[in-house]
C-alpha positions as CSV (number, residue, x, y, z in Angstrom):
1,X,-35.1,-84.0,-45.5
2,X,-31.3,-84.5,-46.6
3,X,-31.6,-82.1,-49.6
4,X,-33.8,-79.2,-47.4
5,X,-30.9,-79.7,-45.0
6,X,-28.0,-78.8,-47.5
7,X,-30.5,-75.8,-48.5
8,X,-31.1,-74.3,-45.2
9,X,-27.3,-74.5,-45.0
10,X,-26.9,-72.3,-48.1
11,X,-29.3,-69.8,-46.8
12,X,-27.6,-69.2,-43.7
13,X,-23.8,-69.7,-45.0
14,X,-25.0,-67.2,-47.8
15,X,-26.5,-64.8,-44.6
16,X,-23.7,-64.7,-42.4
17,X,-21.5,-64.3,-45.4
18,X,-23.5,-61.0,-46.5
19,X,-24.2,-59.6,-42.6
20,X,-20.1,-60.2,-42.1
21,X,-19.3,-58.2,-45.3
22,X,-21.8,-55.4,-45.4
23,X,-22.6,-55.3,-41.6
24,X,-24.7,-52.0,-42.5
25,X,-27.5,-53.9,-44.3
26,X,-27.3,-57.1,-41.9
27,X,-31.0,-56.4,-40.7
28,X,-32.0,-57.1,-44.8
29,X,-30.1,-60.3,-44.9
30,X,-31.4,-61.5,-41.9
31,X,-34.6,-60.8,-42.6
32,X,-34.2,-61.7,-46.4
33,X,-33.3,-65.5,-44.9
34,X,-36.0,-65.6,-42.3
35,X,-38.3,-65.0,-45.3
36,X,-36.9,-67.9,-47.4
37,X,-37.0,-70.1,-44.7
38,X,-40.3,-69.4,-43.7
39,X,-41.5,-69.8,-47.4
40,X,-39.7,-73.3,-47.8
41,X,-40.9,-74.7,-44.7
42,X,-44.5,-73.5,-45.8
43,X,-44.5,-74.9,-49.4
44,X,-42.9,-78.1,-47.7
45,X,-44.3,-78.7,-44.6
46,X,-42.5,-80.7,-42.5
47,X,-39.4,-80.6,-43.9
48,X,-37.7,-77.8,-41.6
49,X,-40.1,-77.6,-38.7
50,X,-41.9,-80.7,-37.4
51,X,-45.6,-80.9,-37.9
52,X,-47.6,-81.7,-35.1
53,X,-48.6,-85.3,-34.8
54,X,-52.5,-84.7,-36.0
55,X,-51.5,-82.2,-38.6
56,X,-49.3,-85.2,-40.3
57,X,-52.5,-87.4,-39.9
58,X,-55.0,-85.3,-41.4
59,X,-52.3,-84.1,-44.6
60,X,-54.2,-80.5,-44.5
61,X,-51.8,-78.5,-46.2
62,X,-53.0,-75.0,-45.5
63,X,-53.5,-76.0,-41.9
64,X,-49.7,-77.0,-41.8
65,X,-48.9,-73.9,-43.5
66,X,-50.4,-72.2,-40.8
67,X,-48.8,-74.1,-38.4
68,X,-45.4,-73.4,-39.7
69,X,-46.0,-68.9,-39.8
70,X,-47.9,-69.5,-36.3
71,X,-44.3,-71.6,-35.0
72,X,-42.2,-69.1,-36.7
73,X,-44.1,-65.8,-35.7
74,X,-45.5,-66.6,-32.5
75,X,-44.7,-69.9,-30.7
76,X,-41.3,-70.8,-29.3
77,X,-39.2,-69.8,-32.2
78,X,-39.0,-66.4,-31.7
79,X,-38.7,-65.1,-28.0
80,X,-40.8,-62.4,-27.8
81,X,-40.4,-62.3,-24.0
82,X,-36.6,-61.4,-24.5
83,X,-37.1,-59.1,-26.8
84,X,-40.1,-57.2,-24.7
85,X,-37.2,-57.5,-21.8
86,X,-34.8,-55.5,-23.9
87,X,-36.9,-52.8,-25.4
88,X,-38.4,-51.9,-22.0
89,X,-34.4,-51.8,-20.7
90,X,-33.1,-50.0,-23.5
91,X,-36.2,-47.3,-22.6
92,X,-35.2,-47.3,-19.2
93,X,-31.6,-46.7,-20.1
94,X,-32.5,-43.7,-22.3
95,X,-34.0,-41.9,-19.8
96,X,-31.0,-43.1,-17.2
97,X,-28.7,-41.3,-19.4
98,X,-31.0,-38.5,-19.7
99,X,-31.3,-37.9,-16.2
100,X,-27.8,-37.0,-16.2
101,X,-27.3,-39.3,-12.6
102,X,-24.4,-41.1,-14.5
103,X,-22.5,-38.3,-14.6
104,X,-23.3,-37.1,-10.8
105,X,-22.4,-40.3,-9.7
106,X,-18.9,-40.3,-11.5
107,X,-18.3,-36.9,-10.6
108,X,-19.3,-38.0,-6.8
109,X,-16.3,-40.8,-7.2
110,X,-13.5,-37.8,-8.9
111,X,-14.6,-35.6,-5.8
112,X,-13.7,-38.6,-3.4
113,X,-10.8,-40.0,-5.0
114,X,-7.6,-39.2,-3.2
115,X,-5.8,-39.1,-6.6
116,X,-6.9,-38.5,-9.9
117,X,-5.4,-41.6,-11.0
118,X,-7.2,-43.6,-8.8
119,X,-10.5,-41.5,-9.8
120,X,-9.7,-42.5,-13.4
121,X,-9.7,-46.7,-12.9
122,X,-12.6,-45.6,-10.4
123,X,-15.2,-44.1,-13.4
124,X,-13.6,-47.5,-16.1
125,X,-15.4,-49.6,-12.7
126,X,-18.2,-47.4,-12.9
127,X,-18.7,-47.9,-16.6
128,X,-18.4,-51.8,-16.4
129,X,-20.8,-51.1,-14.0
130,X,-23.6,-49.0,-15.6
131,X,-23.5,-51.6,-18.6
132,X,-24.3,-54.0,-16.6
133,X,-27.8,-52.2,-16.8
134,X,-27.0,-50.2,-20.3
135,X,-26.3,-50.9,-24.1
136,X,-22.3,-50.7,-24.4
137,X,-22.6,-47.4,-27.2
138,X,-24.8,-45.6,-24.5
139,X,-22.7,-46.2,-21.2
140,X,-19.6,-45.2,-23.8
141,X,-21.7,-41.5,-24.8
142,X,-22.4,-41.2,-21.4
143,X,-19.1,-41.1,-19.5
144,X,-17.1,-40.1,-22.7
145,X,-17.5,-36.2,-21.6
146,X,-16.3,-37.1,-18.4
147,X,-13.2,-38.7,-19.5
148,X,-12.6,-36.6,-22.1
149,X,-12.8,-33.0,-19.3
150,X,-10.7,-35.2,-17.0
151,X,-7.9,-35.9,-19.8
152,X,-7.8,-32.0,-20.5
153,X,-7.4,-30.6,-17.2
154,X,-4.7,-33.4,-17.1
155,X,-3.2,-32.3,-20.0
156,X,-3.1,-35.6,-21.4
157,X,-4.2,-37.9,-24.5
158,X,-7.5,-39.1,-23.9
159,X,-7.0,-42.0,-26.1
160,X,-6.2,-44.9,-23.5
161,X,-9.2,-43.3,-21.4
162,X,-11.5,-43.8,-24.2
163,X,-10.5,-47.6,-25.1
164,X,-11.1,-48.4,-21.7
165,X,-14.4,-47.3,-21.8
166,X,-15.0,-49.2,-24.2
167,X,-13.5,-52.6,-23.4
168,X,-15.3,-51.9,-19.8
169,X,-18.4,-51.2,-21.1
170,X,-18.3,-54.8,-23.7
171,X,-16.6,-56.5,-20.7
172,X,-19.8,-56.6,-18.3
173,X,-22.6,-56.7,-21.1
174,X,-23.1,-60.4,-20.1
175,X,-23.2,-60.2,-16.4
176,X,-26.9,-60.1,-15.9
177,X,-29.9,-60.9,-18.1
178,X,-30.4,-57.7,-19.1
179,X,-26.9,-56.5,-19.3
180,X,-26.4,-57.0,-23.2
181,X,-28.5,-59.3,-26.2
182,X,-26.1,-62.2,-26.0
183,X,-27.0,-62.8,-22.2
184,X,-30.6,-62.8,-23.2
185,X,-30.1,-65.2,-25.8
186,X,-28.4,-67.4,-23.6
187,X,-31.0,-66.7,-21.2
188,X,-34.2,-67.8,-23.3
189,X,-31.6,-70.9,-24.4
190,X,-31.0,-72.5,-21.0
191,X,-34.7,-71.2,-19.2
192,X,-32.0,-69.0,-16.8
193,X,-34.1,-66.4,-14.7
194,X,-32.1,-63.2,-13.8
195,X,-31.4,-64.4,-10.2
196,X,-29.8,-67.7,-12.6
197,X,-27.1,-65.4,-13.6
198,X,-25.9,-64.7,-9.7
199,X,-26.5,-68.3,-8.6
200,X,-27.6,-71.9,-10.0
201,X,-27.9,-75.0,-8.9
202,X,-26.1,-73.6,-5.5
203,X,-23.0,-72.6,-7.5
204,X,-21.6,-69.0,-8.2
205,X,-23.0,-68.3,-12.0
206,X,-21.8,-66.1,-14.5
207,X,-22.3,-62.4,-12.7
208,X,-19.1,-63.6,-10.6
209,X,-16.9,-65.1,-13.5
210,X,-17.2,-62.1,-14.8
211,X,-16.8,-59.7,-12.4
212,X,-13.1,-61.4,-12.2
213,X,-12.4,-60.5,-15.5
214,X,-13.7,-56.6,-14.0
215,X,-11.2,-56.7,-11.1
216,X,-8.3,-57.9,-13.6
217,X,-8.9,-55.3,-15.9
218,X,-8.9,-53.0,-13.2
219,X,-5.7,-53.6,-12.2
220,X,-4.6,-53.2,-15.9
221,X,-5.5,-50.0,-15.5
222,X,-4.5,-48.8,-12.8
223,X,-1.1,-49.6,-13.8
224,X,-1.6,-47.4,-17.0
225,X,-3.0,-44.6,-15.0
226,X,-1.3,-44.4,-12.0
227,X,1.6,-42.2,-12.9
228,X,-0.9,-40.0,-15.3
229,X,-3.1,-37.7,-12.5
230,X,-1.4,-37.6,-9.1
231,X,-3.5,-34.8,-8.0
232,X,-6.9,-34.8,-7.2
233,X,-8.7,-32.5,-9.7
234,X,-11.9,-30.4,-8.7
235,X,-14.9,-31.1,-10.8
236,X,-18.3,-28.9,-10.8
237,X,-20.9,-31.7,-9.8
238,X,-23.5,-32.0,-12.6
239,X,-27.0,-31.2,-11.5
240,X,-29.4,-34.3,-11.9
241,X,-32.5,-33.7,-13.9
242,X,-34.9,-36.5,-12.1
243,X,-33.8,-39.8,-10.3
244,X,-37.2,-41.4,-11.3
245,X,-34.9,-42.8,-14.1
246,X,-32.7,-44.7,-11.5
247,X,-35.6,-45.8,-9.4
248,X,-37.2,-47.4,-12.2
249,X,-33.6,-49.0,-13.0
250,X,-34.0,-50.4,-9.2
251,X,-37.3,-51.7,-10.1
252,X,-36.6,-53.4,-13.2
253,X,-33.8,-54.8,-11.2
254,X,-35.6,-55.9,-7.8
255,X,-38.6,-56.8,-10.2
256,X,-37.0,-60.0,-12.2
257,X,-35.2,-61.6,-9.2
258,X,-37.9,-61.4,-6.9
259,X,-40.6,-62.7,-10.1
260,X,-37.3,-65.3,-10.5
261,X,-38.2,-66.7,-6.9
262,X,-42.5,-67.4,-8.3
263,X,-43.4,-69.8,-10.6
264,X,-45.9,-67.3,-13.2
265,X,-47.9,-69.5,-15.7
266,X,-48.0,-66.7,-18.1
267,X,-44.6,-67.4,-20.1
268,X,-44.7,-62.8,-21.0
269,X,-44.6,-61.9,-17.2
270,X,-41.2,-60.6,-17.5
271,X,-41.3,-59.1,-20.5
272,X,-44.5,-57.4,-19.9
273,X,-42.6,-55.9,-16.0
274,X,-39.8,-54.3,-17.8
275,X,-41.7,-53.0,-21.0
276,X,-44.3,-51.4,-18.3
277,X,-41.9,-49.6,-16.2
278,X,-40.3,-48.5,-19.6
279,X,-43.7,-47.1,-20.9
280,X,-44.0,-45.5,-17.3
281,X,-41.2,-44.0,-17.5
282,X,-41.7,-42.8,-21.8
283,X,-45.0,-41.0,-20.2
284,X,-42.9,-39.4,-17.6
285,X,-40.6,-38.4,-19.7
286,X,-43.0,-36.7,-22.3
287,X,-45.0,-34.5,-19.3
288,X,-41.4,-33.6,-17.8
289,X,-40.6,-32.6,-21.8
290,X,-44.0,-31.4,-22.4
291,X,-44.0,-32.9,-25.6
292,X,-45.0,-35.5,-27.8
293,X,-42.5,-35.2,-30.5
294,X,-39.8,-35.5,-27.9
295,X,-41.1,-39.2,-26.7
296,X,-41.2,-40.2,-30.4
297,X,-37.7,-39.2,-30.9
298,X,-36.6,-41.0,-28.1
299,X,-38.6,-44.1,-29.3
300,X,-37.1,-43.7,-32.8
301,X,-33.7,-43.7,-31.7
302,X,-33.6,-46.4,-29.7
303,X,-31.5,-49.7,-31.3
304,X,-34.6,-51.3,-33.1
305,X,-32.2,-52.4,-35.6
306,X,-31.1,-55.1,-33.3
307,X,-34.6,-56.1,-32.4
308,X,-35.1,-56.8,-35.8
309,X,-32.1,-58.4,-36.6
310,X,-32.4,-61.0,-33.3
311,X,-35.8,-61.7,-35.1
312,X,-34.7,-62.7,-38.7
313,X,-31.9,-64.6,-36.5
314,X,-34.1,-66.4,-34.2
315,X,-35.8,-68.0,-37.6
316,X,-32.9,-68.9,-39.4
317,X,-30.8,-70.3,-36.1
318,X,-34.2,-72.2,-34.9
319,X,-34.3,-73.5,-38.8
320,X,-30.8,-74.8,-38.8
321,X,-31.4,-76.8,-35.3
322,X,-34.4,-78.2,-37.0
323,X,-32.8,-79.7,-39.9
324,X,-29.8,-81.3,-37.3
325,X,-27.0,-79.3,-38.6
326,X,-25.9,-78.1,-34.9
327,X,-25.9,-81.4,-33.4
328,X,-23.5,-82.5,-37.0
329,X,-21.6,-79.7,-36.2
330,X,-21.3,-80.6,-31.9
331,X,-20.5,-84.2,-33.0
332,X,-17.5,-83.0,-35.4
333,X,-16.4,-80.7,-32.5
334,X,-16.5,-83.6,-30.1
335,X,-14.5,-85.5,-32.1
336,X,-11.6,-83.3,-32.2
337,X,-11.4,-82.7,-28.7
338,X,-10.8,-86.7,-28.0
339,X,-13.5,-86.9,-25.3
340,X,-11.2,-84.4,-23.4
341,X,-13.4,-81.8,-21.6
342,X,-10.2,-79.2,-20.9
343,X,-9.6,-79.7,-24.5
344,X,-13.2,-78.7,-25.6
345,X,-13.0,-75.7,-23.2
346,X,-10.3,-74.1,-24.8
347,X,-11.5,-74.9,-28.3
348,X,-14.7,-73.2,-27.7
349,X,-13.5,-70.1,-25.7
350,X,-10.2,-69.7,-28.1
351,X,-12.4,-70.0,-31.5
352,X,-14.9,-67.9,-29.5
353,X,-12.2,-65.0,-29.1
354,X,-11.5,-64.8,-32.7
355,X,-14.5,-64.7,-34.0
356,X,-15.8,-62.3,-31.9
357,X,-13.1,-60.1,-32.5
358,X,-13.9,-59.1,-36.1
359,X,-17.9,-60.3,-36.6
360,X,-20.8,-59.4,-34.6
361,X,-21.3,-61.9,-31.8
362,X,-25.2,-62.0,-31.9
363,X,-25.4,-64.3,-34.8
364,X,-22.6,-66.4,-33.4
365,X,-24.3,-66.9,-29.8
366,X,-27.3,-68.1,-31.1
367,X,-26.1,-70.4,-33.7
368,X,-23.1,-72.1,-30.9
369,X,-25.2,-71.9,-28.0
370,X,-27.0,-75.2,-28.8
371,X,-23.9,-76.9,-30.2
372,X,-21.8,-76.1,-27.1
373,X,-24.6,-77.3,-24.8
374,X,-24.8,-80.7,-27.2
375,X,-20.7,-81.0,-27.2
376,X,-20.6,-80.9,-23.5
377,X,-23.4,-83.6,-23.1
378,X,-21.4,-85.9,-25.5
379,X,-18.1,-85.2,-23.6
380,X,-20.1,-85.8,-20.1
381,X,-19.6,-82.5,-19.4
382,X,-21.7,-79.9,-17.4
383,X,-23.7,-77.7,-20.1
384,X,-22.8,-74.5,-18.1
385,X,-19.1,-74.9,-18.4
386,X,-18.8,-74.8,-22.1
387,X,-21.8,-72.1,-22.5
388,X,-21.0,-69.9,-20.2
389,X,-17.0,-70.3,-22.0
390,X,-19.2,-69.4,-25.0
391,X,-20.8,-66.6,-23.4
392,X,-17.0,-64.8,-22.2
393,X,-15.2,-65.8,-24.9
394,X,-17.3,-64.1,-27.6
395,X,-18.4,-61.0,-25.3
396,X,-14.7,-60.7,-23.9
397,X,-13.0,-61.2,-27.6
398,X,-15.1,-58.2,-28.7
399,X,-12.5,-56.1,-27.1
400,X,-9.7,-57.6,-29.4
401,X,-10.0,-55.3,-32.3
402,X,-11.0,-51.9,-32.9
403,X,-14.2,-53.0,-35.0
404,X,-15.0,-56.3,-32.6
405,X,-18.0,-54.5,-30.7
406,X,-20.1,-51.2,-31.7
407,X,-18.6,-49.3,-28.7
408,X,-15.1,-49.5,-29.7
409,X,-16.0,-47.8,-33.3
410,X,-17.6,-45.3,-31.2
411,X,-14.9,-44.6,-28.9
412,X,-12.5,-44.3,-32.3
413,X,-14.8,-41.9,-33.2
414,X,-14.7,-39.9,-30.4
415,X,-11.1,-39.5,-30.3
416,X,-10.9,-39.1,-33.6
417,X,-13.4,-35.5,-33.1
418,X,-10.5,-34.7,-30.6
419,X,-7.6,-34.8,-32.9
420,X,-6.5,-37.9,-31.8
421,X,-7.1,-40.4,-34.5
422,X,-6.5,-44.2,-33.9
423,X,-5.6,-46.9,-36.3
424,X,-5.3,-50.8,-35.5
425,X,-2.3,-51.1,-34.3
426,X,-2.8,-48.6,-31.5
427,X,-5.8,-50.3,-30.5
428,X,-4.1,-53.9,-30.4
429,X,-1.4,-52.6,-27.7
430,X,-4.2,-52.3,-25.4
431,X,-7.0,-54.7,-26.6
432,X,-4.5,-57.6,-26.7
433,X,-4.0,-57.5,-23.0
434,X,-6.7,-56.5,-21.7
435,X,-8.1,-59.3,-23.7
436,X,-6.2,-62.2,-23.0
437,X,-5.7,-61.0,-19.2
438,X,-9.6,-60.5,-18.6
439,X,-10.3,-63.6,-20.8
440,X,-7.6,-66.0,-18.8
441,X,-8.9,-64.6,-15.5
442,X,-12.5,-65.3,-15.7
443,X,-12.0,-68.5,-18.0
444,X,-10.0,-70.1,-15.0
445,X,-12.8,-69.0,-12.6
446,X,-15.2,-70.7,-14.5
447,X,-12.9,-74.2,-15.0
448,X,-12.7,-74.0,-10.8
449,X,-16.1,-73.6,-10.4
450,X,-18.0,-75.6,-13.5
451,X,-15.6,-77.9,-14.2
């Protein structure tokens, strides 16, 4: 069990090393070590994944064998409720964005705004708020025409406009269960149901902490833009192809916190509600399109590369818990925080920060979720304080660099097509403060609250 231990260590040392290097090909890696460590703990059973009491009675090795692909593929290991959850989301918030109601909505809030400054911290709100519901790249394609008309009739660069989409859109992607994959993670970790995220055990969860961090940043920007628009700008309303997008939005939404109130024996109900309404509305949108080949390109280009990935992940991660090296690596983090709890906050949310800000947080999540739960229960601290630390420091610290989170490489793009190109330095004058501000903010509304 020693030896297999030091092997499963290689395999996933040698995975992150290659998904951190060639982040283009990290669904092969991934997968690549799922495979090896589905093949080891087949050809040695019980040496990863513990056998079933009867199964290490009766020494029947192809029944352990099967045991070991029916754990992997099919029983606990990988959540295939979460990942249902966020295909049927993803769906939903392709045909949001089709609908075109984003942009109705934020041309609603320009037409309202006394001042086009105002209007301009108004739509960065908006954003944080559509990803609450939407992948970050998606909510950043969506309302990057909108900033982008806005910055020209001002006149101005729209490179500031276009980071701040971005960090908005990364800052809120934990907020709910559906908002982004690391609250799902953390959601099929701790058994949180989406109504969790608002409220648990009759204490303000993290949907508020973060919504500080919103508020902050808000007033980051409106700093930056209030001197840029003065004037209110007119805008031609865009004309909304269907709202049956954002009623099915409201009913995946109204649909997992009211099934978060009834105890459902079947472990898939939630999964099964939000990839329903999806399919709903992928029928819908093929009769609206009238045609076939339209739903399969929208099928085809939604992120199944992250599906995958979260798969080979869930193996490997679930693998590395079974052979003890999290709770080795919570009992070495322990130590160095002394037994102090404040200590052990900082550690995880600082280390959490700068991780995130150059490597994919995904991986990361998964792996430290179980050894920040462990290092709190050794401290004698409450779980929730140092996983939800977790949770903001990795999905905050994305917004630290330029290549921390997918949306900020698209928004680099984007401005990039417009003539203003953008290197790291320019991006660190803003993603260093709105950072560490947004970071602080929520992390001491967290310490208040959990502590």
């Amino acid at each position: 069990m020693e030896n297999m231990k030091w092997i499963v260590l290689g395999i996933a040392v040698l995975m992150y090393a290659l998904v951190i290097v060639m982040q283009d090909k990290k669904v092969l890696f991934t997968t690549l070590a799922a495979v090896a460590i589905i093949v080891l703990a087949a050809i040695f059973p019980g040496s990863i994944f513990q056998l079933p009491q009867d199964l290490v009675v009766a020494e029947n090795m192809t029944q352990n064998r099967l045991f070991v692909l029916e754990h992997c593929l099919l029983d606990g290991v990988v959540n295939w409720n979460i990942l249902m959850i966020y295909l049927g989301s993803m769906i939903i918030a392709a045909l949001f964005i089709y609908s075109k109601a984003p942009a109705r909505i934020a041309d609603s809030i320009i037409e309202k705004s006394p001042r086009t400054g105002l209007a301009m911290v108004a739509i960065l709100a908006m954003t944080g708020i559509i990803s609450i519901f939407v992948e970050n790249v998606a909510t950043v394609l969506v309302m990057a025409p909108i900033a982008l008309a806005l910055c020209k009739k001002l006149n101005k660069n729209p490179t500031m406009f276009m980071v701040g989409l971005a960090v908005m859109s990364n800052l809120e992607g934990t907020a709910t269960l559906v908002g982004d994959p690391p609250s799902m993670i953390f959601a099929s970790y701790a058994g949180y149901t989406f109504n969790d995220f608002f409220v648990h055990n009759g204490r303000l969860s993290i949907f508020f902490v973060v919504q500080t961090g919103l508020i902050v940043g808000c007033i980051l920007f409106y700093i930056i833009f209030a001197r840029m628009g003065k004037n209110k700008i007119e805008v031609a309303k865009e004309k909304v192809i269907s709202w049956l997008p954002f009623a099915l939005l409201l009913l995946m939404i109204i649909g997992l916190a009211v099934m978060s109130f009834i105890k459902i024996r079947f472990e898939f109900a939630n999964g099964c509600y939000v990839l329903g309404l999806g399919l709903i509305g992928l029928v819908w949108y093929i009769i609206k399109e009238r045609s076939l080949k339209s739903g399969k390109k929208l099928v085809k280009e939604l992120d199944w590369e992250t599906i995958f990935f979260l798969i080979g992940i869930f193996i490997v991660i679930a693998a590395i818990e079974s052979v003890g090296l999290l709770n080795d690596l919570a009992n070495v983090l322990a130590g160095w925080t002394k037994g102090s709890k404040f200590i052990g906050f900082i550690l995880i949310l600082a280390v959490s920060i700068l991780i995130s800000g150059f490597v994919d947080n995904v991986p990361y999540i998964i792996a430290m979720l179980p050894v920040a739960d462990t290092m709190a229960k050794s401290i004698g601290v409450n779980g929730e304080l140092y996983m939800f630390a977790l949770l903001i420091g990795s999905c905050l610290g994305g917004n630290l660099t330029p290549f921390g989170a997918s949306a900020n490489v698209v928004a680099m793009g984007i401005v990039k097509k417009e003539g203003y190109p953008m290197n790291f330095g320019k991006w660190l004058k803003i993603g260093v403060p709105f950072t560490l501000l947004t970071t602080a903010s929520a992390a001491a509304v967290l310490w208040l609250i959990w502590h």
